[in-house]
C-alpha positions in Angstrom: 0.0 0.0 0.0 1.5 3.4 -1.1 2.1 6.4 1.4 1.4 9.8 0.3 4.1 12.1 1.1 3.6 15.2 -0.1 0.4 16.5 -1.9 0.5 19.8 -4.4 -2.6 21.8 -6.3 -1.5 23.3 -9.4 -3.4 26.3 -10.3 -0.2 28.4 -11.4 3.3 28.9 -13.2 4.5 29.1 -9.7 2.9 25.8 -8.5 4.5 24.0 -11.3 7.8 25.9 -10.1 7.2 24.1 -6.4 6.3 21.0 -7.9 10.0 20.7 -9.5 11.8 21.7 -6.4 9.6 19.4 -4.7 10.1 16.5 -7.1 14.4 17.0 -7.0 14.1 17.2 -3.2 12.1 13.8 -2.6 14.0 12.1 -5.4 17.4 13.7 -3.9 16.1 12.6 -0.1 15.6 8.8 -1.3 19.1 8.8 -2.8 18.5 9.3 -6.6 21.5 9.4 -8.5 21.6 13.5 -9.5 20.4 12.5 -12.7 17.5 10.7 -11.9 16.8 13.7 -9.7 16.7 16.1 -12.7 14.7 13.6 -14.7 11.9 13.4 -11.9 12.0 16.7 -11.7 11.3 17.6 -15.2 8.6 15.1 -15.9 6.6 16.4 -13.0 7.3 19.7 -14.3 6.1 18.5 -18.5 3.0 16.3 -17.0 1.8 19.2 -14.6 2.2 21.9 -17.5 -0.1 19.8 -19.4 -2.8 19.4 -16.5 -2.3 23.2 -16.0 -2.6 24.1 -19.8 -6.0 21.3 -21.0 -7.4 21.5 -17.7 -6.8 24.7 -16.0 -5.9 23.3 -12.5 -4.8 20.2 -11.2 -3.0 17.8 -8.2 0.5 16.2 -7.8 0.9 13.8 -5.1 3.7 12.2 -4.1 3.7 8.5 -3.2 5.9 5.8 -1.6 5.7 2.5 -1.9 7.7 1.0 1.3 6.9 -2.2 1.1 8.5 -2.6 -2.6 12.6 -3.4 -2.1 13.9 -1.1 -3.0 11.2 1.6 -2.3 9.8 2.8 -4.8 8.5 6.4 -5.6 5.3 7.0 -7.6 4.1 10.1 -8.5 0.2 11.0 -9.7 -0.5 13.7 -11.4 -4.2 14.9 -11.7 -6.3 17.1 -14.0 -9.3 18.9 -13.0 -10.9 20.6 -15.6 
């Protein structure tokens, strides 16, 4: 069963800006590889524009899955429009 652990509205260019740092900081706090930290980061970033831009307004949530070895990190991304 997945944990969320960290929950985000996007309404705004500056939500989307959140989002990203968000993303980099969870992926950076469960030991991504700098890399994979900038490539988390940037599809959060691509999939929340598009909520933002067809929908008008959206969610991001953050999920782990601690039960999976190693934990894994999903990430949702809602539209609501």
């Amino acid at each position: 069963m997945s944990l969320i652990i960290y929950r985000q509205a996007i309404g705004n260019e500056r939500d989307l800006v959140d989002a990203r740092s968000r993303a980099a900081a969870i992926a950076a706090e469960l030991g991504f590889p700098a890399r994979e930290q900038t490539r988390i980061a940037a599809a959060v970033s691509e999939i929340g524009r598009n909520a933002l831009i067809h929908a008008g307004k959206g969610e991001i949530a953050f999920h782990l899955e601690p039960a999976e070895s190693p934990k894994r990190l999903l990430v949702v991304v809602r539209a609501d429009g």
